[in-house]
C-alpha positions as CSV (number, residue, x, y, z in Angstrom):
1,X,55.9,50.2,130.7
2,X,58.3,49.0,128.1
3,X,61.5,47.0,128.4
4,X,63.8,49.6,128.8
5,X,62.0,51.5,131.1
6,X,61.6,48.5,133.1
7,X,65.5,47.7,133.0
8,X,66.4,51.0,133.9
9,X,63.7,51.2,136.4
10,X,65.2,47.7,138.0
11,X,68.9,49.0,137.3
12,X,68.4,51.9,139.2
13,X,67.0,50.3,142.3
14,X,69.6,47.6,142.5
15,X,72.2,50.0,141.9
16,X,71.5,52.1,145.2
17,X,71.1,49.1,147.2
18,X,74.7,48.1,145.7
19,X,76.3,50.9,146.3
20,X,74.9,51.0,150.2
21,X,75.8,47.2,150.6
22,X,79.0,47.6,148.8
23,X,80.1,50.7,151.4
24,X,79.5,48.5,154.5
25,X,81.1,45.5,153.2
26,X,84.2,47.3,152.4
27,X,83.6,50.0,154.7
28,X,82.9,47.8,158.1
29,X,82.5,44.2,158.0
30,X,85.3,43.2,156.0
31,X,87.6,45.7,158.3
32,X,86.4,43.8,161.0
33,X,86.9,40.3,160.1
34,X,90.4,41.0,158.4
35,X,93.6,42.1,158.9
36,X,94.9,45.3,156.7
37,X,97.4,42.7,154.6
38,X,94.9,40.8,154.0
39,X,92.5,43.1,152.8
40,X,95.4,44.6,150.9
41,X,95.8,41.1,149.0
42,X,92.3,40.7,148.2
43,X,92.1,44.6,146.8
44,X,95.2,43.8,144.7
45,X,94.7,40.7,143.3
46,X,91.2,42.5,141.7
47,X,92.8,45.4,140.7
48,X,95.5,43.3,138.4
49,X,92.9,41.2,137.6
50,X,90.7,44.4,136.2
51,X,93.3,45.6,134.5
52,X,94.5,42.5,133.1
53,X,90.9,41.4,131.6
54,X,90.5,45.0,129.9
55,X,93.7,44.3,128.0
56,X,92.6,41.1,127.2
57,X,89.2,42.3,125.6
58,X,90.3,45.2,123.8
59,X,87.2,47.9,124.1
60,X,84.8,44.2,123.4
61,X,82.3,45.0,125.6
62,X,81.7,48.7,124.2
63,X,82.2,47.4,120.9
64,X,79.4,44.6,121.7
65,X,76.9,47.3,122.7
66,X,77.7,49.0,120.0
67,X,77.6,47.5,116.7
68,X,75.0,44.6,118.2
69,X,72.0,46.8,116.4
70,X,73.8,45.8,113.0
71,X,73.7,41.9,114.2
72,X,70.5,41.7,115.3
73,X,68.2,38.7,114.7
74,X,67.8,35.9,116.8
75,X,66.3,33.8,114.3
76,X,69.6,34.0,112.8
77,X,71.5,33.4,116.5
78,X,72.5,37.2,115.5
79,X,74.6,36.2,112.8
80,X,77.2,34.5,115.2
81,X,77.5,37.6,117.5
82,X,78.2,36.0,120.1
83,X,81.0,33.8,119.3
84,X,82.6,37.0,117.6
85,X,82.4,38.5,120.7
86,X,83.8,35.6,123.2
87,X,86.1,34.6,120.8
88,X,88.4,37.8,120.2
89,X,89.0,38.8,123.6
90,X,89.9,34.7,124.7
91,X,92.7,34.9,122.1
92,X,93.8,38.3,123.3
93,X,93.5,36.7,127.1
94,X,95.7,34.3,126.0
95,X,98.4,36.7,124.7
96,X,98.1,38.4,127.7
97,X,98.3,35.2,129.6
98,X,101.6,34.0,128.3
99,X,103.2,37.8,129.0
100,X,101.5,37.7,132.4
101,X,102.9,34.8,133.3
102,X,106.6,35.1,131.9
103,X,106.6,38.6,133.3
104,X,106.0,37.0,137.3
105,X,109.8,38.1,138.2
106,X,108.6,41.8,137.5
107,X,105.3,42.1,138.9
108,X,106.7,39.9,142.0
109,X,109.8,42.0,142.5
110,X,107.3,45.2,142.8
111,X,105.8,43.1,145.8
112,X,109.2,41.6,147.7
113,X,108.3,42.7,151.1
114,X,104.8,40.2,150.7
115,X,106.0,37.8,148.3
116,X,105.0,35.1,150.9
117,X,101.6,36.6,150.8
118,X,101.2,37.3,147.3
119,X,103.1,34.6,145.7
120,X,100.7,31.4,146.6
121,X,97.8,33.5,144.7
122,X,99.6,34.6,141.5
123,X,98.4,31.5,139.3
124,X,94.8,32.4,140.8
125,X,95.2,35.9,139.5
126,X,94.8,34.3,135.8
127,X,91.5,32.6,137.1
128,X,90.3,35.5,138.2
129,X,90.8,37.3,135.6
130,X,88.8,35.1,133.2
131,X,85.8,35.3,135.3
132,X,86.1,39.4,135.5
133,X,86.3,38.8,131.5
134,X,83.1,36.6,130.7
135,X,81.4,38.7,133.1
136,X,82.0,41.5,131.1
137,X,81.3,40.1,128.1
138,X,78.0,38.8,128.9
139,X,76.9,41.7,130.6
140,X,77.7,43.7,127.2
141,X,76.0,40.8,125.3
142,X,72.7,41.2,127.7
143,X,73.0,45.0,127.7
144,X,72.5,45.0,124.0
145,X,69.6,42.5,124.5
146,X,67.7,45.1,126.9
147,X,68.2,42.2,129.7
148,X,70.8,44.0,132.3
149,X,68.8,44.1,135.0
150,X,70.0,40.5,136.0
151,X,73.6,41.4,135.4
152,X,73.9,44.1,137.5
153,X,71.7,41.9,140.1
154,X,74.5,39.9,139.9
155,X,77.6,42.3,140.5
156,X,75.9,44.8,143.0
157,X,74.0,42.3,145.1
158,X,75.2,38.6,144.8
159,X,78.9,38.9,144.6
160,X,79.1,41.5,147.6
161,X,76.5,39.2,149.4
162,X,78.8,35.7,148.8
163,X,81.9,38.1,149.4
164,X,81.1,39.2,152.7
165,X,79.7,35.5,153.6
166,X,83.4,34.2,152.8
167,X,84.6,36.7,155.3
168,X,82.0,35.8,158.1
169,X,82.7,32.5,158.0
170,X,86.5,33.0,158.1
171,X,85.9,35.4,160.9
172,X,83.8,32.7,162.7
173,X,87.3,30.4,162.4
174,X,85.3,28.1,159.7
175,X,87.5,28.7,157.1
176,X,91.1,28.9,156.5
177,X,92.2,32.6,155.1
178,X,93.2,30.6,151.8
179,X,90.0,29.3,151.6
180,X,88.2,32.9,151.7
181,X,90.9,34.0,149.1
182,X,89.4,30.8,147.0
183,X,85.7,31.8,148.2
184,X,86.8,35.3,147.2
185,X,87.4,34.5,143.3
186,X,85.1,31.7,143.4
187,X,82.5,34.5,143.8
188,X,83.4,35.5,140.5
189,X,83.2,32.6,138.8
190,X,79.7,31.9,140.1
191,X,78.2,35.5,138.7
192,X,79.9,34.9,135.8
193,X,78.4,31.3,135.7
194,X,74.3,32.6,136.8
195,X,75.2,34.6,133.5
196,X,76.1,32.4,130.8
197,X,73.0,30.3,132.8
198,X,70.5,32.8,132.6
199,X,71.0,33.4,128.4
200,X,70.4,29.6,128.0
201,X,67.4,30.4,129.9
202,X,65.8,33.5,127.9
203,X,67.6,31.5,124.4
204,X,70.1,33.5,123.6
205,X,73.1,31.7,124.2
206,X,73.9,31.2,120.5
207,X,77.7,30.2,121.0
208,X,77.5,28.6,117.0
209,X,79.9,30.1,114.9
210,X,78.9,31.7,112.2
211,X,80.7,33.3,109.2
212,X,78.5,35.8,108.5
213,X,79.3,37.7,111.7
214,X,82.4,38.9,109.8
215,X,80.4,40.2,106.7
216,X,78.1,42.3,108.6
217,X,80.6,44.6,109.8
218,X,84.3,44.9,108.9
219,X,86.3,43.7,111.2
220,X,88.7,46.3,111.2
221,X,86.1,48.8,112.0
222,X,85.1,46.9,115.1
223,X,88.2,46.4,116.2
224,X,89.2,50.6,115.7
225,X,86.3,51.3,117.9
226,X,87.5,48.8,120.5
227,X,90.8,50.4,120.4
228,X,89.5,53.9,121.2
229,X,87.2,52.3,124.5
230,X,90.0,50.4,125.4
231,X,91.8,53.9,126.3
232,X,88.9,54.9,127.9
233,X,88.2,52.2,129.9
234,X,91.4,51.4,131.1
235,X,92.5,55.1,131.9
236,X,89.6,55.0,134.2
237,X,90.8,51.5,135.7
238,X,93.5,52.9,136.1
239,X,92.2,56.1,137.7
240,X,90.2,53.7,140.6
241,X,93.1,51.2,141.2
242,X,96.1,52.9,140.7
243,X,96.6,54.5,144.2
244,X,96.4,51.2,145.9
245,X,98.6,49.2,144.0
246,X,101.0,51.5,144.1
247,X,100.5,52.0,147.8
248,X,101.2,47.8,147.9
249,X,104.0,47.9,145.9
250,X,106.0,50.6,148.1
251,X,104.8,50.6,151.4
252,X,103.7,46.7,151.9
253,X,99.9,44.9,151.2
254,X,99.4,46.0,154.8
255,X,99.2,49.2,154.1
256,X,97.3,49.1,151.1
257,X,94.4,47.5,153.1
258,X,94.5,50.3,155.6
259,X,94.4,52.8,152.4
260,X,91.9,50.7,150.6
261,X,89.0,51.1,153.4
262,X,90.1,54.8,153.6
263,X,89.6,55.2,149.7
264,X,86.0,53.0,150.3
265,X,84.9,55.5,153.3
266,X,85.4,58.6,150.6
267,X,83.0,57.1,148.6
268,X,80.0,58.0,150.7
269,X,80.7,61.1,149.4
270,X,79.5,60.2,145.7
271,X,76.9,58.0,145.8
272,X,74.4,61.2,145.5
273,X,76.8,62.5,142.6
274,X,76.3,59.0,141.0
275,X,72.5,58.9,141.4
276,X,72.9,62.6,139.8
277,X,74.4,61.8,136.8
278,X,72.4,58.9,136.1
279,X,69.9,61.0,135.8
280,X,71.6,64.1,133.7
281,X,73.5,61.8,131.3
282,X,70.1,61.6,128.9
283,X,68.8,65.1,130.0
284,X,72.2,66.5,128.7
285,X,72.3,64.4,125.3
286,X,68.7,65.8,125.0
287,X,69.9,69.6,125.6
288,X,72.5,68.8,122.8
289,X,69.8,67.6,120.6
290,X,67.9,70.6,121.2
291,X,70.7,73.2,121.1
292,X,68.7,74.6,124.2
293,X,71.8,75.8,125.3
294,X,69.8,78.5,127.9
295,X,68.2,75.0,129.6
296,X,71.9,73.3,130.3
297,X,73.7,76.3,131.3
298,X,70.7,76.6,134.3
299,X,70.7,72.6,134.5
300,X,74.9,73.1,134.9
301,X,74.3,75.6,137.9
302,X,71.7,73.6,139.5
303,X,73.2,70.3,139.7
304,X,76.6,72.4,140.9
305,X,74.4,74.2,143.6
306,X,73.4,70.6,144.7
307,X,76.2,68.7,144.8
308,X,78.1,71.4,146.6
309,X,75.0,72.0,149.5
310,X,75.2,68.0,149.9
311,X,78.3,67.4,149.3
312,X,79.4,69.9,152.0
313,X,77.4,67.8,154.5
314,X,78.5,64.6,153.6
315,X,82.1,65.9,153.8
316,X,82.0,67.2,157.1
317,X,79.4,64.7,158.1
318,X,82.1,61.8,157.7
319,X,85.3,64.1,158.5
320,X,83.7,65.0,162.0
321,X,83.4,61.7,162.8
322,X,86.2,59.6,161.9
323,X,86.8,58.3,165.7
324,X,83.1,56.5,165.5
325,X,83.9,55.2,161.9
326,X,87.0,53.9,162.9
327,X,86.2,52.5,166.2
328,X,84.0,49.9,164.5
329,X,86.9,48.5,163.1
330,X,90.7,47.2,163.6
331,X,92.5,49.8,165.4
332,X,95.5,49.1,162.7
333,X,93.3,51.3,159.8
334,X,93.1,54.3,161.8
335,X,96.4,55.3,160.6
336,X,93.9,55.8,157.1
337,X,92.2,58.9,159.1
338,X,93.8,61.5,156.8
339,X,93.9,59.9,153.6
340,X,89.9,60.0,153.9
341,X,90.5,63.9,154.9
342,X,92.2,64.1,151.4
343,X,90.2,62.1,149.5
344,X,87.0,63.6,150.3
345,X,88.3,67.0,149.4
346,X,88.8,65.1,146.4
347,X,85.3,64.0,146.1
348,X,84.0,67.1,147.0
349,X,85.7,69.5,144.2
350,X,84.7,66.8,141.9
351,X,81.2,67.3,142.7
352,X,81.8,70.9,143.1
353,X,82.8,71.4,139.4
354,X,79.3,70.1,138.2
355,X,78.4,67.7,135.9
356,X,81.6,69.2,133.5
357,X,82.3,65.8,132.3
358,X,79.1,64.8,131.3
359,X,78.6,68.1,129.2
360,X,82.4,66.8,127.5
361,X,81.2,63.3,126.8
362,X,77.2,64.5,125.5
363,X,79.1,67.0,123.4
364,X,80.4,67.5,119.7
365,X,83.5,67.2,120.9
366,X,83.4,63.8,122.7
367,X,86.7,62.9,122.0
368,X,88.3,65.0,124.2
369,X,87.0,63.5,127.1
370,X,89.7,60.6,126.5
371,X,92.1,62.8,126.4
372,X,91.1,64.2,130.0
373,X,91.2,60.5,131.3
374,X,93.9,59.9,129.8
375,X,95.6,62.6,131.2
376,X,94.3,62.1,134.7
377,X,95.1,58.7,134.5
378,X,99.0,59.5,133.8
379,X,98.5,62.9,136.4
380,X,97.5,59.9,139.2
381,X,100.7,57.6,138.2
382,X,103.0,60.8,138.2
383,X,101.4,62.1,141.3
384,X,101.8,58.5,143.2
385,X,105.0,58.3,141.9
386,X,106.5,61.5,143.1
387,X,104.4,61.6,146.7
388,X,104.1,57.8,148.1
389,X,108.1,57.6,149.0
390,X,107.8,61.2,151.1
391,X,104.7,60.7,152.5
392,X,103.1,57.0,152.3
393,X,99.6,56.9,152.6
394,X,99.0,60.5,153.1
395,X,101.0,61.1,149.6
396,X,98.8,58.9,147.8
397,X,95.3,60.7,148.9
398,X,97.4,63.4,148.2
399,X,98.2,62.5,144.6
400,X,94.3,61.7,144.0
401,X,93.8,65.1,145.1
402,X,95.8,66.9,143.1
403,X,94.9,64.6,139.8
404,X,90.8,65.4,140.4
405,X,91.9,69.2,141.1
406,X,93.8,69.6,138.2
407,X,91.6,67.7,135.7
408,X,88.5,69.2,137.0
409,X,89.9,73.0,136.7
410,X,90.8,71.7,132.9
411,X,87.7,70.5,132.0
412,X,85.6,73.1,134.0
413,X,87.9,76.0,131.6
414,X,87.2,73.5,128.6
415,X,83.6,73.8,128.9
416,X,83.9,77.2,129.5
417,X,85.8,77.9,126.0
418,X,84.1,76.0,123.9
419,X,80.6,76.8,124.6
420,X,80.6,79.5,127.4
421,X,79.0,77.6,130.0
422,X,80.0,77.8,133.4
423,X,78.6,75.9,136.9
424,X,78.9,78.7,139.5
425,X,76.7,81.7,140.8
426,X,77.1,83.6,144.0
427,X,75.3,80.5,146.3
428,X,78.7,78.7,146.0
429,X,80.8,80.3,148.0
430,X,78.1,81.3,150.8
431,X,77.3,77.4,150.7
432,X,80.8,76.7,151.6
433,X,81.5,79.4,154.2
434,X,78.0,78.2,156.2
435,X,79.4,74.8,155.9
436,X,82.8,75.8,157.0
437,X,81.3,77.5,160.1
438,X,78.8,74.6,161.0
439,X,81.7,72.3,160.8
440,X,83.9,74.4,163.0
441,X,81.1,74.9,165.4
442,X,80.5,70.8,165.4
443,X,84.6,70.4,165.6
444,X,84.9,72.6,168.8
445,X,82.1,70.7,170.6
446,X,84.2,68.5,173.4
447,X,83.9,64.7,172.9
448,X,82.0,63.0,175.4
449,X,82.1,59.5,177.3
450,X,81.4,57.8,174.2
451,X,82.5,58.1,170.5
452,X,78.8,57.1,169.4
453,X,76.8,59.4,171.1
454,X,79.4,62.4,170.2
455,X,78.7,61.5,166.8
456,X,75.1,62.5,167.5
457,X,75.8,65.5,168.8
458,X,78.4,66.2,166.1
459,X,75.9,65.3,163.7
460,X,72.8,67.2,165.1
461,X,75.1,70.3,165.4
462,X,76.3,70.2,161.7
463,X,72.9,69.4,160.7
464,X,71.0,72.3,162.2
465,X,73.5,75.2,161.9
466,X,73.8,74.3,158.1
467,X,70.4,73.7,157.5
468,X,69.5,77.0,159.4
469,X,71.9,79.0,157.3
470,X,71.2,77.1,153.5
471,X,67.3,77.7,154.4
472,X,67.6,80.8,155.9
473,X,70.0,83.0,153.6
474,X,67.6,81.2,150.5
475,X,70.7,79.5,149.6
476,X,69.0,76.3,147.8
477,X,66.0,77.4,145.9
478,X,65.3,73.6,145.5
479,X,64.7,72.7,149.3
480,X,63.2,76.1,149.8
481,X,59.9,74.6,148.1
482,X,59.8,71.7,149.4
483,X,60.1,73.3,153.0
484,X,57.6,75.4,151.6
485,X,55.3,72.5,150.9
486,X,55.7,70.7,154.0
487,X,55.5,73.5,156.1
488,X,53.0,76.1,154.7
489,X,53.8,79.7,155.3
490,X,57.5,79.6,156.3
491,X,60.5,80.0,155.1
492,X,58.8,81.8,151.9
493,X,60.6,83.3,149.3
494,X,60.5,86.7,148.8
């Protein structure tokens, strides 16, 4: 097995653990070690610190897996790649240092009713930021080198682990709440520290200038490309963060903790999407190589008929049974019940729509898939703007709503125009109506003595009307086989 495949095997692996530890972190033990301010700090002070570090580097990190192939030879040290790399996104950090810092009356006045909160930690912010930086640097830099196995070790697995062993230990009293704020950006600094460690280690921490790095490609090229991902990755930032900044700045830090673990519940929902796409990015750019246009319109309809059977499950699966999710935590983020409603409607029309993006991005015409972030980045802001005064949390789920919808409809007709493909067939709408009525069946069962064991029974109803109906009515030719191959002779296709 070669390096790559052993990378991507190892990426993979971690990643799923990731994403399951990351959703019970966020999800349940940080809910219950913390108050909803406090998470609402902690969520703030890395989304301006993830913000603030993509300014700062300018598209870098794409550019660094980009044109790296033009650098490469480590007899050379890469022709002082690396240096390049640091060295252009520290001078922009410091330019957007000094406006940081001089522009503390703004971002503080957006934040009056917690400036006692937020104030002690602005200087840290700055901290922070640098460590989010080299991270991302170096995990560009090792990405190139076919080493990012370790990186993403790192970010999925370490910092959640030394994360949620801050919070432990300030839940056990150990630890002041400023200390698990240090402990908290400290954990940065320590990935970002294994990092610059681990290069020395495999010898290629070539930080040596070197002047050819500015021979072998114009500078002005590299810098045009960083430009372009620089929209790109920030509009996305944006799209993740937004809401909950927003949320801070007008209704209090309080209440962007309690909308934070809502947004962090709704994620269950995508992990499968995620673990989907992973695998149709490649299979797409191949389809495009091909021109087999006949094999991605019935990929595009597959992968829709998917995500909508299991995304309809998940959905109700997690909507049902809000009380037992909430009951493991601080009865304050309850009030977060219908934001998660909203957002995994969200979730589940972006899932719905297929893999539309991907099909954008593998495409011809790639650059129009920065304009549909950028334009559901600005949708999100005009949407927060306009619903967070009337109706505070709710209005921001809302918002997020309405952004996916709308952007999702656009790209689904782009795709549609441009090269006649579209992601749904008649299962789609019998999926949802047997999920609607397995849901509603679930719904109307009383709650019992205890929260948990409704939950079961919520669950084992949902689960065996809609998997009578999807398996019955033929509606997902995928798990009719392997029914068919587990049990032999039923549920056969005709």
């Amino acid at each position: 097995m070669g390096i790559v495949q052993r990378q991507g095997l190892r990426n993979t692996i971690i990643s799923y653990l990731g994403l399951g530890l990351g959703f019970v972190n966020t999800a349940f033990i940080l809910p219950r070690l913390l108050a909803p301010d406090q998470v609402g700090l902690t969520r703030v002070l890395v989304s301006i610190a993830t913000i603030y570090a993509q300014l700062a580097a300018f598209g870098f990190a794409n550019t660094g897996v980009r044109f790296f192939p033009y650098f490469r030879n480590r007899e050379n040290g890469h022709h002082g790649f690396l240096p390049l790399l640091l060295g252009l996104p520290l001078l922009g950090f410091a330019v957007v240092t000094l406006g940081f810092w001089l522009g503390r009356p703004l971002i503080m006045g957006q934040y009056a009713k917690d400036a006692a909160l937020l104030g002690p930690y602005y200087g840290w912010v700055i901290a922070l930021a640098l460590f989010t930086l080299l991270y991302n640097l170096q995990d560009a830099y090792l990405r190139a080198l076919y080493h990012s196995a370790f990186s993403s070790f790192m970010q999925e697995i370490v910092l959640r682990v030394l994360i949620v062993g801050a919070a432990l230990l300030f839940g056990q009293g150990l630890i002041s709440f400023h200390a698990f704020v240090l402990a908290y950006i400290g954990a940065y600094s320590v990935i970002s520290l294994l990092l610059t460690l681990y290069l020395l280690r495999i010898g290629e921490l070539h930080l040596k200038p070197n002047g050819e790095a500015l021979r072998v490609r114009p500078l002005g090229e590299l810098l045009g490309f960083g430009g372009f991902a620089l929209l790109s990755n920030l509009s996305g930032t944006i799209i993740g963060s937004i809401d909950a900044l927003m949320v801070g700045s007008r209704l209090g830090l309080a209440a962007a903790g309690i909308y934070s673990i809502a947004f962090f519940i709704s994620t269950a929902l995508s992990i499968p999407f995620r673990s989907l796409y992973k695998i149709a990015f490649p299979l797409l750019a191949d389809y495009w190589k091909e021109n087999a246009m006949g094999k991605m319109a019935d990929f595009y309809q597959r992968t829709t008929r998917l995500n909508t059977a299991v995304g309809c499950w998940l959905a109700l699966g997690i909507g049902l049974n809000l009380d037992f999710i909430y009951s493991l935590m601080k009865p304050e983020y309850a009030a977060g019940a219908t934001s998660v409603i909203l957002l995994l409607l969200g979730r589940l029309i972006d899932g719905i729509t297929g893999v539309n993006g991907l099909i954008v991005v593998t495409s011809p015409r790639y650059r129009y898939d920065l304009f549909f972030n950028l334009s559901l980045a600005l949708t999100t802001v005009l949407m927060n703007l306009l619903l967070i005064p009337p109706f505070g949390l709710t209005g921001a789920a809302l918002a997020t709503l309405l952004a996916m919808t709308s952007i999702n409809l656009a790209r689904t007709w782009f795709v549609w125009h441009s090269y006649r493909l579209q992601p749904f067939d008649r299962t789609i709408p019998l999926l949802v109506l047997a999920a609607a009525a397995a849901g509603g069946a679930a719904w109307w069962m009383p709650p019992v003595h205890s929260v948990f064991v409704t939950m079961l029974l919520r669950s084992a109803v949902l689960t065996g009307l809609y998997g009578s109906a999807v398996l019955g009515l033929k509606l997902l030719p995928e798990a009719q086989t392997l029914v068919n191959r587990i049990i032999p002779g039923r549920f056969r296709q005709s």
